[in-house]
C-alpha positions as CSV (number, residue, x, y, z in Angstrom):
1,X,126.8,70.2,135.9
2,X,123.6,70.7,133.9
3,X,123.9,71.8,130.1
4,X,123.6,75.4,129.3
5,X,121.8,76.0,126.1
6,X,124.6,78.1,123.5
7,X,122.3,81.4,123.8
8,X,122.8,81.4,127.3
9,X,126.8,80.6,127.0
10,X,127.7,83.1,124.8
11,X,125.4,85.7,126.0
12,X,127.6,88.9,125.7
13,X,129.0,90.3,129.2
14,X,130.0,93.9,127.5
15,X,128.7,96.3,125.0
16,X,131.4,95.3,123.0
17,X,130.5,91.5,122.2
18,X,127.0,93.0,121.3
19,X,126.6,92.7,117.8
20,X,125.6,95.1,115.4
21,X,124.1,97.6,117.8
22,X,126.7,100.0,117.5
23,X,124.4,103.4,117.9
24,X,122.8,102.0,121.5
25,X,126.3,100.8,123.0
26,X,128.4,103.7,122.5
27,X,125.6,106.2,123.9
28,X,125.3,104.0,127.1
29,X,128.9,103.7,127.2
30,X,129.5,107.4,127.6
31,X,126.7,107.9,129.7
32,X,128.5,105.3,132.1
33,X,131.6,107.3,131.6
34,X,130.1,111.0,132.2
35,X,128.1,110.1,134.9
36,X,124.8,111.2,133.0
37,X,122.2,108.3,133.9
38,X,118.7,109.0,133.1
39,X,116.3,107.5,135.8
40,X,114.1,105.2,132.9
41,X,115.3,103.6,129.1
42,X,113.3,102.1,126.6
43,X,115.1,99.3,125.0
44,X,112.8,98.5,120.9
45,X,113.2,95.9,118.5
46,X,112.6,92.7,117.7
47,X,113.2,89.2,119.0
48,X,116.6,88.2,119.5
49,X,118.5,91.5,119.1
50,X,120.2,92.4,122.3
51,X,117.5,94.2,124.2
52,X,117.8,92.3,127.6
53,X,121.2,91.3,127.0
54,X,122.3,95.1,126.8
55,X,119.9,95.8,130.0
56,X,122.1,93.5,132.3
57,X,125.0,94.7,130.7
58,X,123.7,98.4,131.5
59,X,122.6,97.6,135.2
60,X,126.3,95.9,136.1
61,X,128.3,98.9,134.5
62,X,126.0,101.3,136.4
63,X,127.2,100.0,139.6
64,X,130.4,98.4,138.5
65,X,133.3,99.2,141.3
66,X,135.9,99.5,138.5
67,X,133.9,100.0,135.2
68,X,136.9,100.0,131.8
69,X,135.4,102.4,129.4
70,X,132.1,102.5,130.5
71,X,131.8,98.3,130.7
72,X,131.6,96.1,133.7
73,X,134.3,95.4,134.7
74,X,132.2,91.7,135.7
75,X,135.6,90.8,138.1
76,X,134.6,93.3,141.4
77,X,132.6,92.2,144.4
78,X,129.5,94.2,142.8
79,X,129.0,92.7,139.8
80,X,129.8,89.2,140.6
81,X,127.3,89.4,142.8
82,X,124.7,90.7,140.0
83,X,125.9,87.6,138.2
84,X,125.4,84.9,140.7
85,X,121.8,86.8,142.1
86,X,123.6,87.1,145.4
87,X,123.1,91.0,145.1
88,X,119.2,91.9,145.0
89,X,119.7,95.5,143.9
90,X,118.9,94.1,140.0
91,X,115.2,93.3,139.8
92,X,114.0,91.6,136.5
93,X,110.8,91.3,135.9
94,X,108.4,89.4,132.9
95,X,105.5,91.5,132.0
96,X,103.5,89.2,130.7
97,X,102.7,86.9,133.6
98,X,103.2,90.0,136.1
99,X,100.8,92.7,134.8
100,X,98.6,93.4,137.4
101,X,98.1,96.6,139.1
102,X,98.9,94.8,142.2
103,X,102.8,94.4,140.7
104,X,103.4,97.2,139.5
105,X,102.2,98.6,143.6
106,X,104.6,96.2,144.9
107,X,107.5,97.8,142.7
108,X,106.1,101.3,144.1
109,X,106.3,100.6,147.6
110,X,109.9,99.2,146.9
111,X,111.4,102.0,144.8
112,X,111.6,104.2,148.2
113,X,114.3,102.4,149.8
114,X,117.8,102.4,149.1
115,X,120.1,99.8,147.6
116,X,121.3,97.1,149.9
117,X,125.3,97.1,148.1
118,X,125.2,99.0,145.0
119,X,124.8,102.4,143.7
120,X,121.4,102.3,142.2
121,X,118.5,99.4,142.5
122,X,117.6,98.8,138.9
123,X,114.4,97.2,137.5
124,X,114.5,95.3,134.1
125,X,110.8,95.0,132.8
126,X,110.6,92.7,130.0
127,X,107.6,92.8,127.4
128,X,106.0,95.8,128.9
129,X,104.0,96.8,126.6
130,X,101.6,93.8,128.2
131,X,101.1,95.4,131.5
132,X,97.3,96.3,132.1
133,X,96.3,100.0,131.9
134,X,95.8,100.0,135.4
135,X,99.5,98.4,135.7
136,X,100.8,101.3,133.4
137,X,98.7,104.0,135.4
138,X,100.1,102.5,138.7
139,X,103.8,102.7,137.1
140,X,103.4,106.6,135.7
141,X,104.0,108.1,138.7
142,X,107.1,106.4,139.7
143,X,108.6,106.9,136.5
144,X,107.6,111.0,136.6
145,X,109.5,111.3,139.9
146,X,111.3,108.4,140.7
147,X,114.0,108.2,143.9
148,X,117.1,108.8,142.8
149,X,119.1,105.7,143.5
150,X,116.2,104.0,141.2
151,X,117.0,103.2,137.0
152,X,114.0,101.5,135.2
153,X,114.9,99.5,131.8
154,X,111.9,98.6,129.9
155,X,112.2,96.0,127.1
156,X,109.5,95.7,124.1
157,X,108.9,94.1,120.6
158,X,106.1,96.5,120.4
159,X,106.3,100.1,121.3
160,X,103.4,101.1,119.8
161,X,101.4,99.6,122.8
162,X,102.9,101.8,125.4
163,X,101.4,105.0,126.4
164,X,102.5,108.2,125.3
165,X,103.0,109.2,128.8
166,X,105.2,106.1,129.6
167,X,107.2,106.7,126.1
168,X,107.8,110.6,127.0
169,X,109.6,109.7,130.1
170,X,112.2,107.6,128.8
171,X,115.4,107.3,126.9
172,X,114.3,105.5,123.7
173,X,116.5,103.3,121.8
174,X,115.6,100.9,118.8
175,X,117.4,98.2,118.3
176,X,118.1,97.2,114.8
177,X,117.7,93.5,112.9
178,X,121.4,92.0,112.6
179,X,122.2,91.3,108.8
180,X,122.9,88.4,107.8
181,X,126.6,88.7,106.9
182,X,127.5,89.6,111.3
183,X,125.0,86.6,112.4
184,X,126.7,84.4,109.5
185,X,130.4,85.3,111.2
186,X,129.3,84.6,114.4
187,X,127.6,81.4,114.3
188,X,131.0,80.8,112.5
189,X,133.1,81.7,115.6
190,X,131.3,80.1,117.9
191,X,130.7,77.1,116.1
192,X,134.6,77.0,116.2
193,X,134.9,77.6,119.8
194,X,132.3,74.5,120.3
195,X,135.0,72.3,118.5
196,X,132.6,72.1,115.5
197,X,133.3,73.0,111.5
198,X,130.1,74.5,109.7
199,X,130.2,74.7,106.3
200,X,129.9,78.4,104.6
201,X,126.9,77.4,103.0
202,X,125.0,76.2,106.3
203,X,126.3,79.4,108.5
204,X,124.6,81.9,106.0
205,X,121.5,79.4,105.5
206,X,121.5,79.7,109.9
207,X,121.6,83.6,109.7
208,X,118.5,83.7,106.8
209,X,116.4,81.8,108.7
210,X,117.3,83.7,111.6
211,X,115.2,86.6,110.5
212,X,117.4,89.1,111.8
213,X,117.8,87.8,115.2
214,X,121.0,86.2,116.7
215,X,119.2,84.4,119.5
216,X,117.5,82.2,116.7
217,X,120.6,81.5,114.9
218,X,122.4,80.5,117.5
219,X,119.5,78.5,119.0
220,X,119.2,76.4,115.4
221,X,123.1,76.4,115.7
222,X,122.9,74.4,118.8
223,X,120.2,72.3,117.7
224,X,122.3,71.3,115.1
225,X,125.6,70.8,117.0
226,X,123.2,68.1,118.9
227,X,123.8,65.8,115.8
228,X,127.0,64.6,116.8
229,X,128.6,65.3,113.5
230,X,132.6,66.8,113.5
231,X,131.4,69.6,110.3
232,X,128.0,70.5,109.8
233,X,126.6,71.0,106.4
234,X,123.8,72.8,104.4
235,X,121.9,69.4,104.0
236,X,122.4,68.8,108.0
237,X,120.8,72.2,108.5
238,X,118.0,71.8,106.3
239,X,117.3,68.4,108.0
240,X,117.0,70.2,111.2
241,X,114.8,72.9,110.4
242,X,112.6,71.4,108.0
243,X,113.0,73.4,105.1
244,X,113.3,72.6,101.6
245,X,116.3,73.2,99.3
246,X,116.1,76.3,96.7
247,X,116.4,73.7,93.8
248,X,113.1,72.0,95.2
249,X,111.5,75.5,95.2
250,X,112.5,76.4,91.7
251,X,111.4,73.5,90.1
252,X,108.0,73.9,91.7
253,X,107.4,77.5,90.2
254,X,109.1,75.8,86.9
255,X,106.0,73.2,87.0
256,X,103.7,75.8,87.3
257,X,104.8,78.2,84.7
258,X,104.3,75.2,82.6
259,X,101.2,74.2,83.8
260,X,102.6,70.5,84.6
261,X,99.6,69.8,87.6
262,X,100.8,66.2,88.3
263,X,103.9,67.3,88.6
264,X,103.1,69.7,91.3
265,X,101.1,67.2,92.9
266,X,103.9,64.9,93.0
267,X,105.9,67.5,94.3
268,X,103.8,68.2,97.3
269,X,103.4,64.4,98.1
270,X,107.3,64.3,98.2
271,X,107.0,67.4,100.3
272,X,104.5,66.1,103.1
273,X,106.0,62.5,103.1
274,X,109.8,64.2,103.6
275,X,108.0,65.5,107.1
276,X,109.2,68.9,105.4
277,X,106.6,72.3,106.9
278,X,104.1,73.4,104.5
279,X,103.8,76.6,106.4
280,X,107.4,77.0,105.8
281,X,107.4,75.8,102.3
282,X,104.5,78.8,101.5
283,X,106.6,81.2,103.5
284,X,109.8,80.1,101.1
285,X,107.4,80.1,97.4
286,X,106.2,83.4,98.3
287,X,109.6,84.6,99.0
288,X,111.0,82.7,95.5
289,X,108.1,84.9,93.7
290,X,109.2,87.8,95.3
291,X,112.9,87.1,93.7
292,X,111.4,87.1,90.6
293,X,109.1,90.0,90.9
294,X,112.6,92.0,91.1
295,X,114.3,89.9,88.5
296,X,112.2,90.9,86.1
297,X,111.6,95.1,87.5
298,X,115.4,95.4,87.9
299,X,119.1,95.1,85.6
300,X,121.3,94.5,88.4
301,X,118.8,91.4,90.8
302,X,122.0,90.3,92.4
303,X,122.4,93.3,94.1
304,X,118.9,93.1,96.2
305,X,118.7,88.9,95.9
306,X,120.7,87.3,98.4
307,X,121.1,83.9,96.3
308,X,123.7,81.6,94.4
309,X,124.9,82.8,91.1
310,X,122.9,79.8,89.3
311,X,119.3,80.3,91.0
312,X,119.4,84.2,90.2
313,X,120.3,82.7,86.5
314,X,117.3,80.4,86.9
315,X,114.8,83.1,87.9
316,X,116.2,85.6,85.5
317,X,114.8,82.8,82.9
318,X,111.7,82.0,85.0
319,X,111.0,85.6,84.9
320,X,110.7,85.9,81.1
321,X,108.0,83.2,80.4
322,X,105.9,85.4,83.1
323,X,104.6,89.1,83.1
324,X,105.2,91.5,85.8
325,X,101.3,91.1,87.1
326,X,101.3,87.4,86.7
327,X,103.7,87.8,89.6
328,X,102.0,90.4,91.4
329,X,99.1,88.2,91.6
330,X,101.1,85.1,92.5
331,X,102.4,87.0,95.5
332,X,98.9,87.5,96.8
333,X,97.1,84.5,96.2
334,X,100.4,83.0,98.2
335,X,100.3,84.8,101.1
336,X,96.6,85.0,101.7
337,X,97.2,81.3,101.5
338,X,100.1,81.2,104.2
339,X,97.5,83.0,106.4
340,X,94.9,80.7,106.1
341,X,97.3,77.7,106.8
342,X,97.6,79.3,110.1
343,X,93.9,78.5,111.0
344,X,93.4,74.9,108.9
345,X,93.3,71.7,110.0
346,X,93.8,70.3,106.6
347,X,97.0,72.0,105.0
348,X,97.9,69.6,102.6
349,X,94.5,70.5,100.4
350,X,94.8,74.1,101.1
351,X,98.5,74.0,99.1
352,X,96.9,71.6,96.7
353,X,94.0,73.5,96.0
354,X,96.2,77.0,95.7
355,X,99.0,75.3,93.6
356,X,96.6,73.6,91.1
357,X,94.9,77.2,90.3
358,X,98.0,79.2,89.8
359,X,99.3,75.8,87.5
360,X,96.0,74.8,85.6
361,X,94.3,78.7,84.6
362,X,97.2,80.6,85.6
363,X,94.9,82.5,88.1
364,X,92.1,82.7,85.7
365,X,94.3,86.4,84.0
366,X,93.4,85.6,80.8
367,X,89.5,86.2,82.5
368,X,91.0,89.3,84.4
369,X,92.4,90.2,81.3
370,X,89.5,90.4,79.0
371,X,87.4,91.7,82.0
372,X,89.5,94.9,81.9
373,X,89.4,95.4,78.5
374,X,85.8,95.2,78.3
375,X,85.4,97.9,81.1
376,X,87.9,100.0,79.0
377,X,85.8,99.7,76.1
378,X,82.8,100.2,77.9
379,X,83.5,103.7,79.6
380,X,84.8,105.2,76.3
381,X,81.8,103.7,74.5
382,X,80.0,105.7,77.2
383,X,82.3,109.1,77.5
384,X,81.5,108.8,73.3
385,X,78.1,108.8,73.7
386,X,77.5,111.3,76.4
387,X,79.7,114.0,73.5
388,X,78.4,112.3,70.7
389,X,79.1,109.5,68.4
390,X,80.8,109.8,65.2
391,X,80.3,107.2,61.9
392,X,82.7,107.2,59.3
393,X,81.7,105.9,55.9
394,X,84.0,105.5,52.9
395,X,85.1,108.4,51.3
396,X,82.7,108.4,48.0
397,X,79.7,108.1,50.3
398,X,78.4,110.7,52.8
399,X,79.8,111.2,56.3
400,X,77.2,110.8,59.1
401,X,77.5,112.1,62.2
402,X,76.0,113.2,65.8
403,X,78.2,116.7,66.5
404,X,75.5,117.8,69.0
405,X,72.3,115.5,70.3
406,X,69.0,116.9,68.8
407,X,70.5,118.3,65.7
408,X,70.3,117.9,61.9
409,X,73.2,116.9,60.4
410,X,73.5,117.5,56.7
411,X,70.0,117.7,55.9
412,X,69.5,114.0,57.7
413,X,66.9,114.8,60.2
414,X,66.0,111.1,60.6
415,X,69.1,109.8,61.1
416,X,69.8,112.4,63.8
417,X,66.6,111.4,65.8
418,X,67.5,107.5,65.5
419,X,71.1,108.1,66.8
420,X,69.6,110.2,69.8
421,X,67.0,107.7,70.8
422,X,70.0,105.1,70.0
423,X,72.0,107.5,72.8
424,X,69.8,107.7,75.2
425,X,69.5,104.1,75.3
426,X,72.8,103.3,76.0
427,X,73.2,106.0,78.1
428,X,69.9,104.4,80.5
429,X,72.0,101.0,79.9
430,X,75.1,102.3,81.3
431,X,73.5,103.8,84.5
432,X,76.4,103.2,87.2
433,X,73.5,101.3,89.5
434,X,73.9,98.6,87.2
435,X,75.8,95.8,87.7
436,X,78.2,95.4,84.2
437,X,81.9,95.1,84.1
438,X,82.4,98.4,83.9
439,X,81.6,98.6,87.6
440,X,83.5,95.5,88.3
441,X,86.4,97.8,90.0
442,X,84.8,96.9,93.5
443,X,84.0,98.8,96.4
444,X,87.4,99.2,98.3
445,X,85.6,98.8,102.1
446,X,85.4,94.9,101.4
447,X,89.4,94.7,102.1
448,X,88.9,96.3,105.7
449,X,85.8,94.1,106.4
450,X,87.8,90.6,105.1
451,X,90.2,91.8,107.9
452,X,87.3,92.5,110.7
453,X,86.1,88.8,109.4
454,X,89.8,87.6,109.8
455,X,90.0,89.0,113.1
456,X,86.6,87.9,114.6
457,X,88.0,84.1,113.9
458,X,85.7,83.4,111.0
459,X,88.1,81.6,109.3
460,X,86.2,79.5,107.3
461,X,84.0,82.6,106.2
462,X,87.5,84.7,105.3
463,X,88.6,81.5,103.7
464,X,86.1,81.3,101.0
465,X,85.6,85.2,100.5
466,X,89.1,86.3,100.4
467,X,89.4,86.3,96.4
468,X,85.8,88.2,96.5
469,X,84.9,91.4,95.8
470,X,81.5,93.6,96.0
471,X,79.7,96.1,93.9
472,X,77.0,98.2,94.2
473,X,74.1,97.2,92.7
474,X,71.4,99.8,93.9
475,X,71.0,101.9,97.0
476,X,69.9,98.8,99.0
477,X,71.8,96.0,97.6
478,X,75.5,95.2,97.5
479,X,77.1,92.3,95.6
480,X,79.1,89.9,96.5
481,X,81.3,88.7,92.9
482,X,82.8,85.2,92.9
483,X,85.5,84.5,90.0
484,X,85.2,81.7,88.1
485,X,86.5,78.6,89.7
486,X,86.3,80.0,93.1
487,X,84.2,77.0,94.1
488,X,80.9,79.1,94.4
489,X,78.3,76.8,95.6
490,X,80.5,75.9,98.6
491,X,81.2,79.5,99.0
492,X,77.9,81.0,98.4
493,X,76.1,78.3,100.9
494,X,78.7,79.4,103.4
495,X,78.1,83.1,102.9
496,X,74.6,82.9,103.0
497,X,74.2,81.4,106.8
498,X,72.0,83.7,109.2
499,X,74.6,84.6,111.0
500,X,77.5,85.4,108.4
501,X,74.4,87.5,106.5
502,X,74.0,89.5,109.6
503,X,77.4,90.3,110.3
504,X,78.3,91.1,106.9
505,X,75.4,93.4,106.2
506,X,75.9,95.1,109.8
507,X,79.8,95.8,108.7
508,X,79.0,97.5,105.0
509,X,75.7,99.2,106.5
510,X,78.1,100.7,109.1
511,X,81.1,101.6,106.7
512,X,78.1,102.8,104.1
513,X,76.0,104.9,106.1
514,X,73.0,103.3,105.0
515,X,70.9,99.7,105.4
516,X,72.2,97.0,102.9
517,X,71.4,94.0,101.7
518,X,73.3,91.3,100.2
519,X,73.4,89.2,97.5
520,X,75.7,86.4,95.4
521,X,77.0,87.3,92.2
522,X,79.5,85.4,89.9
523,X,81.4,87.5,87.7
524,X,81.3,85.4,84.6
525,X,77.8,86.3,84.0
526,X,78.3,89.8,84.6
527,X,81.2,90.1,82.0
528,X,79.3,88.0,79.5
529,X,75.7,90.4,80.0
530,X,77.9,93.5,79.2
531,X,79.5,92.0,76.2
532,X,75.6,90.9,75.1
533,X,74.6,94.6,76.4
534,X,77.9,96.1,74.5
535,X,76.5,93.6,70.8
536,X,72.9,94.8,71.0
537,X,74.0,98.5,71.2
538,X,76.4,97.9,68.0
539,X,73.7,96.0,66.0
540,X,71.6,98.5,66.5
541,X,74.2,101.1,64.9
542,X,74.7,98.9,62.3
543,X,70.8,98.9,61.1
544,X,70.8,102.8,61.3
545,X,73.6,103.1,59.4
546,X,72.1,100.8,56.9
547,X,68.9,102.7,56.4
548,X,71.0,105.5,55.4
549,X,73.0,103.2,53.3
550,X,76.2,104.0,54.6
551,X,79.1,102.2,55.9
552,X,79.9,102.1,59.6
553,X,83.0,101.7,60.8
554,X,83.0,102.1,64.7
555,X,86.7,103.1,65.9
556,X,87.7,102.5,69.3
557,X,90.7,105.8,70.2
């Protein structure tokens, strides 16, 4: 006899063995018992969770000769037969390679006769929400008024693809993600029933990489089982799957708190040569960030973090030498990266490149930093002038100040017209069509057209513009602002190509309303022409103050 894979052995045969779907089974249960079967279901939720499994399940108990609290009874003529396909009544049925119109006909023409042996004829539809529109057109009016001897189960990861008038004619029920704690005990018990002892420590690592989803667990199970060892452990698991150990992961982020870049380096060479996944390795850093993002927001991390007592220590010290946006910002630049892995041929520099930036300028916040606090000084500078600017001078020396533009004040007629032409200055300088760091904020319709750049399959282009941004530098031309270090003369040449100009200006003129142009802009300069702009306008209120031989003391509130 043939091996049968372990998802397919200890597939449940009653709503009991199901795990963790309590709310679905009991309902279908008691619609078993009571007699009340609704002609179409909708069975929701994500890989692995029972969906199909609870379908056949559903379809034997419906027709089940001696059904025991609403299961199948799996022992009577009827449902051995459903078992062994000797009984054609139970039709299932893969949406994805059958989603013509033509298919879903064929079920239409076959709905109208009767069972050949059981009660009702029941069709299982798997993935249906990839059925063509014609397909779901073709299948509306046999769900609207199907025969009566007729049950339809449809089956879906994604629900939100299925018509409103397919949804609105069926029982819906969403099935949930198992935790980790019910896959963990039963990868345990069936380990057990395999003749096989799993350590506690490589069950629960089974059930996390699971995502939610028993099939996977016990999939990886199996896998592992194929070692030949009597007692698997956590190291046999992580040799299986290709994943790295939390230690490994912590001492990464520990070299790049510290800035250690050859360590890191090393660290990915020991990673790539171990035949470990760098995808997976991402996923997991990303993850490890996101620990410590609640380590340091929370009093109580042990409650939310499912880890060991020592690594929450560990992060709960990692978490001090970092501030809560350091993190933030970690999180991002980490899983823009994971997405770009997806699309490279070369994802050994990708990591290298990413790991390097966050270790060797600590992604360039110091920059970020004094960026904002420029364009904080900056906009009350300009809210001070637009009201007025007031100059304090010591207290044995006359007070000068501008209560109201165009006014004397204290008999200083002079000094009033200086600090007005002074104002209107820097009120021309601060005009918003001009590019300084106060308007550095960005224009948030970049994000959605990264994404339309992302989904076109300009990867390369997405690659180099995803830590952009773009300001408006006059009603015809929009900036696009590189950071420092962004590698910009790769970037910019890559931009600039006919066709990614054209299908960049043709996405912003359409989100703007109006025709733009582009152009490249590196942020540095920017920041360091509003500091100059900013110095000029002070030096000028120094020598005015001077003439009237006063002190200045500008005070930023």
């Amino acid at each position: 006899m043939s091996y049968l894979a372990l998802y397919r052995k200890w597939r449940p045969m009653v709503f009991k063995d199901v795990v963790e779907q309590e709310h679905v089974i009991k309902t279908l249960a008691n619609s078993v018992m009571t007699g009340r079967i609704a002609h179409a279901y909708l069975f929701c939720g994500t890989r692995g969770t029972g969906k199909t499994t609870t379908a056949k399940i559903f379809s034997r108990a419906v027709n089940c000769l001696n059904p025991v609290e609403g299961d199948p009874c799996n022992q009577c003529e009827i449902c051995q037969g459903i078992l062994n396909g000797s009984i054609l009544d139970v039709i299932e049925i893969d949406a994805a390679s059958n989603n013509s119109v033509d298919n879903v006909r064929d079920i239409r023409d076959e709905v109208i006769y009767t069972p050949s042996k059981a009660k009702y004829r029941v069709y299982i539809i798997d993935e249906v929400h990839m059925l063509s529109t014609g397909a779901f057109n073709a299948l509306l009016k046999t769900l609207e008024e199907p025969p009566s001897h007729v049950i339809f189960i449809l089956a879906t990861t994604e629900p939100h693809k299925l018509p409103a008038t397919i949804l609105s004619r069926c029982q819906r029920f969403d099935f949930r993600r198992i935790p980790v704690e019910s896959i963990t005990k039963r990868v345990e018990y069936i380990a057990k029933e395999s003749g096989v002892k799993i350590q506690k420590e490589a069950s629960t690592l089974i059930a996390k990489l699971s995502d939610g989803a028993l099939r996977d667990a016990i999939s990886i199970l199996d896998q592992c089982i194929s070692l030949g060892k009597e007692e698997l452990t956590y190291e046999d698991v992580l040799k299986i799957t290709g994943i790295v150990k939390d230690t490994f992961v912590s001492e990464m982020v520990e070299y790049i708190i510290n800035k250690q870049v050859e360590d890191v380096l090393k660290q990915i060479d020991r990673l790539v040569m171990e035949g470990k996944s760098i995808g997976q390795f991402v996923s997991d850093l990303v993850f490890y960030y996101r620990n410590l993002l609640i380590c340091s927001t929370t009093k109580k991390p042990e409650e939310i973090i499912d880890a060991s007592e020592d690594i929450i220590k560990k992060m709960k010290e990692q978490c001090e030498k970092m501030e809560t946006f350091e993190l933030v910002t970690a999180i991002k630049e980490l899983s823009s990266l994971e997405a770009a892995l997806k699309w490279s041929t070369h994802p050994r520099i990708l990591l290298e490149t990413a790991l390097i930036k966050l270790s060797e300028d600590n992604l360039n916040l110091k920059d970020s930093f004094i960026a904002e606090r420029v364009t904080s000084l900056e906009k009350k500078l300009s809210d001070l002038l637009s009201k007025g600017i007031s100059i304090k001078g010591d207290s044995d020396k006359e007070d000068l100040g501008v209560k109201e533009k165009g006014k004397d004040i204290k008999g200083r007629k002079e000094t009033s017209k200086d600090m007005d032409k002074l104002s209107q200055k820097a009120d021309k300088d601060v005009s918003p069509k001009k590019i300084t760091a106060g308007s550095m904020e960005g224009l948030k319709i970049w994000g959605d057209v990264l994404k339309e750049i992302k989904d076109f399959g300009r990867m390369i282009l997405y690659t180099c513009l995803m830590n952009t941004k773009i300001v408006e530098i006059d009603d015809r031309f929009i900036g696009v602002v590189f950071g420092k270090g962004q590698g910009q003369e790769f970037s910019e040449e890559c931009l600039m190509k006919p066709d990614n100009v054209e299908f960049i200006e043709g996405r912003l003129s359409e989100r703007l309303g109006r025709q733009v142009k582009i152009k490249c802009i590196n942020e540095t300069d920017i920041i360091e022409n509003a500091q100059k702009e900013k110095d000029e306008f002070i030096e000028k209120a120094q020598d005015i103050a001077k003439k009237c031989d006063a002190d200045l003391n500008i005070i930023d509130e």
